[in-house]
LOFI-601290 format. One record per residue (C-alpha): residue in three letters; x, y, z. Coordinates in steps of 0.02 Angstrom, whole numbers, plus 50000, padded with zeros to 5 digits. Layout:
BEGIN
+-----+-------+-------+-------+
: res :     X :     Y :     Z :
+-----+-------+-------+-------+
: ala :     X :     Y :     Z :
...
+-----+-------+-------+-------+
END
This chain:
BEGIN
+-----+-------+-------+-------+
: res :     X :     Y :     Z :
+-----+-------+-------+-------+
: unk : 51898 : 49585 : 46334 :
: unk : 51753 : 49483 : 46298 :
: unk : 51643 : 49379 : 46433 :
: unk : 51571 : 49221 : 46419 :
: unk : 51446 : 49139 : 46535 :
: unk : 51404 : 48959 : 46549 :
: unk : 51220 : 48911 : 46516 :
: unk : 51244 : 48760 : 46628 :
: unk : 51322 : 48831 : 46820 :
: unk : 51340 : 49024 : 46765 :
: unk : 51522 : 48993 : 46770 :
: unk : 51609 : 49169 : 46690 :
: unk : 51754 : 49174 : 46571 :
: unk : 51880 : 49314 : 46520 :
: unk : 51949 : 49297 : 46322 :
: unk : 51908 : 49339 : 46159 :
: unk : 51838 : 49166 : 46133 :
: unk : 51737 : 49034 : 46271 :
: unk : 51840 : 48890 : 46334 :
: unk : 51838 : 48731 : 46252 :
: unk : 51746 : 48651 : 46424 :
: unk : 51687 : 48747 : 46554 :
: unk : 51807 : 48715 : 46710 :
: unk : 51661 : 48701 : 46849 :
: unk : 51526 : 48598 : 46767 :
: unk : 51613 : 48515 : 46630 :
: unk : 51492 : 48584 : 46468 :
: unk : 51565 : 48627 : 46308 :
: unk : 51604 : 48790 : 46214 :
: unk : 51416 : 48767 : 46135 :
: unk : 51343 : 48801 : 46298 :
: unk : 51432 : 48977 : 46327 :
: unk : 51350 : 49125 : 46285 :
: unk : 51437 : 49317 : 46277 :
: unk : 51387 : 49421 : 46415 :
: unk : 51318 : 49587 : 46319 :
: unk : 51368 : 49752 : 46442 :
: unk : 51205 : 49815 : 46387 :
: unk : 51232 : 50035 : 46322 :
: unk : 51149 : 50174 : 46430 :
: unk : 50964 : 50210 : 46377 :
: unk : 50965 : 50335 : 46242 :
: unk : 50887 : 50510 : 46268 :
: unk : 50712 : 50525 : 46232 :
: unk : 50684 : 50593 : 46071 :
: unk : 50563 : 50740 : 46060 :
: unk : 50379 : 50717 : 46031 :
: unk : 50323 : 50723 : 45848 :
: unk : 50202 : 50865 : 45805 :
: unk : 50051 : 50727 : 45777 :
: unk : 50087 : 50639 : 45939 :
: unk : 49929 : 50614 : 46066 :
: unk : 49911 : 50747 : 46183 :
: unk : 49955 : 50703 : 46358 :
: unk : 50037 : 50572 : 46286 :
: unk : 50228 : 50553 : 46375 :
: unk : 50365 : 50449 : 46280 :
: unk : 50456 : 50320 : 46379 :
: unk : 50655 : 50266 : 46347 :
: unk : 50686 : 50082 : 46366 :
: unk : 50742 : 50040 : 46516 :
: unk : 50887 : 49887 : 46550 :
: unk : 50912 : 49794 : 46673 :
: unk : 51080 : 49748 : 46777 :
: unk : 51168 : 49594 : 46809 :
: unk : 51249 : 49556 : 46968 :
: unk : 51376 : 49423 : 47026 :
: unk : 51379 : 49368 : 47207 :
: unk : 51574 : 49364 : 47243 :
: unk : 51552 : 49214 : 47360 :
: unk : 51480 : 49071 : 47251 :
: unk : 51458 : 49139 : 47078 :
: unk : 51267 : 49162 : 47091 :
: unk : 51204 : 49280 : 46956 :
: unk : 51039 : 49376 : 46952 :
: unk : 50964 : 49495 : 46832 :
: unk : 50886 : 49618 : 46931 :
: unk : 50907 : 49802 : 46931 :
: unk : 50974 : 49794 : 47104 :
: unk : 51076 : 49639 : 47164 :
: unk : 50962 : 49532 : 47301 :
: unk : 50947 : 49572 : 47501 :
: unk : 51037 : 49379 : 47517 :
: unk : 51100 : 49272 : 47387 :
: unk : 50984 : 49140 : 47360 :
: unk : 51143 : 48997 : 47379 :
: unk : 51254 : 49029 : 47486 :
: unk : 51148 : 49172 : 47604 :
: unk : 51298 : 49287 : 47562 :
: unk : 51219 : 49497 : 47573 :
: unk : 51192 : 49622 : 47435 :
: unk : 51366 : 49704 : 47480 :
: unk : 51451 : 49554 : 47428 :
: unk : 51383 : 49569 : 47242 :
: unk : 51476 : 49640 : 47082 :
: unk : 51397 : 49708 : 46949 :
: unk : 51448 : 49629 : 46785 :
: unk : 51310 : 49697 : 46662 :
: unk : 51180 : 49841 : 46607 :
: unk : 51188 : 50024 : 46656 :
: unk : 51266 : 49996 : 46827 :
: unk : 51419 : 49904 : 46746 :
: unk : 51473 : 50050 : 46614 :
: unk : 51653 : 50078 : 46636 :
: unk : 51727 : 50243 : 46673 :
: unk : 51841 : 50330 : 46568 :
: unk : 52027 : 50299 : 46604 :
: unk : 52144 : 50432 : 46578 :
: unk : 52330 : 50401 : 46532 :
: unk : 52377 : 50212 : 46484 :
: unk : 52297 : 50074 : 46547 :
: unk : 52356 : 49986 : 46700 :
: unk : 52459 : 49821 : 46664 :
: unk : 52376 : 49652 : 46677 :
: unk : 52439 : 49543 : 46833 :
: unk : 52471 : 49350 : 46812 :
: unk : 52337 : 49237 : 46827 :
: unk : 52367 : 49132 : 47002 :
: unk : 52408 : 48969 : 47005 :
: unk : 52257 : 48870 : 47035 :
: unk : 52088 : 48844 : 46960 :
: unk : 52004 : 48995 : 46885 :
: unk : 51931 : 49109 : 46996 :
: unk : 52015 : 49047 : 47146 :
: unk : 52167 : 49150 : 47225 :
: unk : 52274 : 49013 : 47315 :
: unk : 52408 : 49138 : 47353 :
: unk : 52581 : 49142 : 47328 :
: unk : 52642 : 48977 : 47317 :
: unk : 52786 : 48921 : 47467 :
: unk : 52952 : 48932 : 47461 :
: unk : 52960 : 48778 : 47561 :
: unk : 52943 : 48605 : 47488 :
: unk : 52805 : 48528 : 47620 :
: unk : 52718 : 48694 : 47571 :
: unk : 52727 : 48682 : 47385 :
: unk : 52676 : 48523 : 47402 :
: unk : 52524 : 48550 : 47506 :
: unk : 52485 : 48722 : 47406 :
: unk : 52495 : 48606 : 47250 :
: unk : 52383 : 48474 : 47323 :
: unk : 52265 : 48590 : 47355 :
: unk : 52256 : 48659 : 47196 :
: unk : 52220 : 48475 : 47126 :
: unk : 52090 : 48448 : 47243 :
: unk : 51991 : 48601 : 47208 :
: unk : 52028 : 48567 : 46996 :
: unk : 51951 : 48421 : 47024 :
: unk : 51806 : 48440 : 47155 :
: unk : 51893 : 48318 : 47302 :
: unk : 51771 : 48380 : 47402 :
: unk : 51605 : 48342 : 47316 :
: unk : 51668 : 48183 : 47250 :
: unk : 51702 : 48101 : 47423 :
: unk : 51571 : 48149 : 47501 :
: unk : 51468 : 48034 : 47409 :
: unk : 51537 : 47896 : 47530 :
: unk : 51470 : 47956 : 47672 :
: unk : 51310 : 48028 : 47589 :
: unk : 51285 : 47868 : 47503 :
: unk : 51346 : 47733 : 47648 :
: unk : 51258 : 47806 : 47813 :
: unk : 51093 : 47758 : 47735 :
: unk : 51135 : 47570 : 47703 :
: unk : 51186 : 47563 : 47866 :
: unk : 51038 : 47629 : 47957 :
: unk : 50935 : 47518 : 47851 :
: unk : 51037 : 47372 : 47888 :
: unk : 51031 : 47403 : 48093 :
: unk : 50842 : 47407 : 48055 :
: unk : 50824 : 47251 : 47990 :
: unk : 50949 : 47180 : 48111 :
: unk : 50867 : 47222 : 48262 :
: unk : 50700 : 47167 : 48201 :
: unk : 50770 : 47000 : 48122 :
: unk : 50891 : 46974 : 48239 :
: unk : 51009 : 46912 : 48091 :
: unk : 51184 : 46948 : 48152 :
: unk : 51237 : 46940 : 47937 :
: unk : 51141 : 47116 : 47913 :
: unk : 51231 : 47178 : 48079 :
: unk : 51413 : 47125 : 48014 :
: unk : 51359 : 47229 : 47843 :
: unk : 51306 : 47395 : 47951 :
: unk : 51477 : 47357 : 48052 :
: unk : 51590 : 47366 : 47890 :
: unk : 51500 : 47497 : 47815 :
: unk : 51500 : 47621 : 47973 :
: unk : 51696 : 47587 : 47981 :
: unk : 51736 : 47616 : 47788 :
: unk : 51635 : 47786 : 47841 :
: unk : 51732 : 47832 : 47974 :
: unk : 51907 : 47802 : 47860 :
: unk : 51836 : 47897 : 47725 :
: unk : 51779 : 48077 : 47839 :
: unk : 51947 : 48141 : 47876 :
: unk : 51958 : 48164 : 47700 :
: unk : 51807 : 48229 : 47671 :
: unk : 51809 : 48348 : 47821 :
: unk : 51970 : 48424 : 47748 :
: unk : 51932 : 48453 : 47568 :
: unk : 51780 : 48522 : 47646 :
: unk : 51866 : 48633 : 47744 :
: unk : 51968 : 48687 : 47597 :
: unk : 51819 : 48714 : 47466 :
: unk : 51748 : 48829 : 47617 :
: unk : 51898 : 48934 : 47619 :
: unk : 51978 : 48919 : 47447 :
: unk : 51801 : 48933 : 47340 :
: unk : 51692 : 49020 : 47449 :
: unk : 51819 : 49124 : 47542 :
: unk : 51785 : 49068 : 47697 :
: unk : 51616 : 49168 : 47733 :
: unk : 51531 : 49126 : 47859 :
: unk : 51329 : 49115 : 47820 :
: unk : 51199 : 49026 : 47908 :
: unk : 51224 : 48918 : 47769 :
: unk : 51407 : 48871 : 47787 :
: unk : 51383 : 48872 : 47984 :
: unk : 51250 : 48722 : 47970 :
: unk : 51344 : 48611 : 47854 :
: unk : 51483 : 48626 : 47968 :
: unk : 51392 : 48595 : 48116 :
: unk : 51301 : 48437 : 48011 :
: unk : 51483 : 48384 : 47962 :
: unk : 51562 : 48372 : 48141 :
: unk : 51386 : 48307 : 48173 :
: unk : 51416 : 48165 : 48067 :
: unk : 51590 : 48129 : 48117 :
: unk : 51543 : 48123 : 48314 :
: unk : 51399 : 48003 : 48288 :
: unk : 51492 : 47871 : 48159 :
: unk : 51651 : 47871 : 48294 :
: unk : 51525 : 47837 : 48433 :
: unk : 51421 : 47713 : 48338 :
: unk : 51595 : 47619 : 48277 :
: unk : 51668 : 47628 : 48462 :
: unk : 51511 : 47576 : 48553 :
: unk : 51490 : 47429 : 48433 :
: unk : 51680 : 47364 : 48501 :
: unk : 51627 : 47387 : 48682 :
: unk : 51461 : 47304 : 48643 :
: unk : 51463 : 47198 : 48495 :
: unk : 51288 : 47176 : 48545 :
: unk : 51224 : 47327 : 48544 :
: unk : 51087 : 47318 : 48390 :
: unk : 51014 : 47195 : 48532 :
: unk : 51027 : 47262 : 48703 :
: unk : 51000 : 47423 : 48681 :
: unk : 50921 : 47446 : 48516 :
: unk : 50838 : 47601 : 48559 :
: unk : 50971 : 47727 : 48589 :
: unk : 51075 : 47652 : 48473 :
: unk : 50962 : 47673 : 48322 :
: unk : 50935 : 47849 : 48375 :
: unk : 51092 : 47875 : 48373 :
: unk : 51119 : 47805 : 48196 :
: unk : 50954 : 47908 : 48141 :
: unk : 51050 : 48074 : 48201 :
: unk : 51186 : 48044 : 48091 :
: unk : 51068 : 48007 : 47942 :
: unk : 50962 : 48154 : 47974 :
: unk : 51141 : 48284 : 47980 :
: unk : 51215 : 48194 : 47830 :
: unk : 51044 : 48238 : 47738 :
: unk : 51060 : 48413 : 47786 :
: unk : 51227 : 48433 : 47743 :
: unk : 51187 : 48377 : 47564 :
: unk : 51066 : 48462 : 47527 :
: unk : 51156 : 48613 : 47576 :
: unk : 51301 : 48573 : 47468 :
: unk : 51191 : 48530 : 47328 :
: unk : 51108 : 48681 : 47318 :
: unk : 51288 : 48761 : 47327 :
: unk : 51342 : 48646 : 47183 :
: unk : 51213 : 48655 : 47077 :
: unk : 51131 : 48832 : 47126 :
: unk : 50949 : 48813 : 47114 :
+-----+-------+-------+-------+
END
């Protein structure tokens, strides 16, 4: 069976023919391209009488392509990499999925049958689905929210809120304008309604897409996440014991705030590299 890589996210397909849209980024068949298994070298033919003396002929070499198992990550080299340059995952957790490395064996008798695909998005075993209806409706759920990237979507609240915020209890505490405090107020509470959510689908992508490894990487987004989610529930609950806060003690509390910004940063950057691999 053929393969078919997206130019876009590296995204690999199985069939005689790419997909009409590439299920991870989106792009169209256009931007697929077959993945060649590239043939052994072939032996070196013998020197020709009026060859240079001394001279030695060389066979071209090829070079392999490897898969990281974890995120997707390809690279070209003739060995896969020491860490994968995305998710941090180690050279045991690559495949190889092209050049001499990647020949297939000869099978003998006939050829095993083909399992069903699992229900899900490609490339992502969710198991066997419940028997149970609160479990096929969560396994279901599940398989909606990773189709259609829950996770990266609604963390844009967060990622795009907390900043607003922190620039609003700026200007509050140097204006003293209680308006711009009210605006840091609403938005800080509209962020702490929106992280369960994004905790959980986070949780999920960890353990559905990236199988749950646990890399430096994965460890500091975490940490970053529960980060965020500690400070925003302390900044919302010490705002109702002191609604003045932004004035009494305006240190602490915008340190506090600038905490949370700085782990919210981290986090996505972490996830875009994931996302977007480079």
């Amino acid at each position: 069976m053929k393969k078919w890589v997206c130019t876009v996210c590296g995204y690999i397909h199985e069939g005689d023919e790419p997909p009409e849209t590439c299920p991870v980024c989106g792009a169209d068949k256009s931007m697929f391209e077959e993945l060649i298994e590239e043939a052994a070298p072939a032996p070196t033919a013998p020197a020709s009488p009026g060859a240079t003396a001394g001279s030695t002929p060389t066979a071209p070499t090829a070079e392999g392509r490897w898969e990281c198992t974890v995120c997707g990550t390809l690279d070209g080299g003739d060995a896969p990499p020491a860490l994968c340059p995305v998710c941090g995952a180690d050279s045991g957790l690559f495949k190889s999925i092209g050049g001499p490395a990647a020949q297939p064996a000869p099978v003998l008798g006939p050829a095993p049958r083909k399992t069903a695909p699992a229900s899900g998005p490609k490339g992502i075993d969710l198991g066997p689905e419940p028997r149970d209806f609160w479990g096929r409706l969560h396994h279901r759920a599940v398989a909606q929210m990773l189709k259609h990237h829950a996770h990266p979507v609604s963390v844009h609240i967060p990622n795009g809120v907390i900043p607003f915020s922190f620039i609003f209890i700026l200007l509050a505490a140097a204006s003293g304008c209680r308006a711009l405090e009210i605006a840091a107020q609403c938005n800080m509470i509209f962020v702490v309604l929106a992280l369960p959510f994004v905790l959980y689908t986070g949780y999920i992508e960890w353990q559905k897409r990236y199988k749950g490894f646990p890399s430096n990487r994965f460890i500091v987004k975490i940490l970053c996440a529960a980060v965020v989610a500690v400070c925003a529930a302390a900044v919302v609950v010490w705002w109702w014991i002191d609604p003045a806060v932004v004035h009494n003690t305006p240190g602490s509390f915008i340190l506090v705030n600038f905490i949370m910004l700085a782990a919210a940063a981290i986090a996505g950057l972490i996830g875009g590299k994931l996302v977007f691999k480079d």
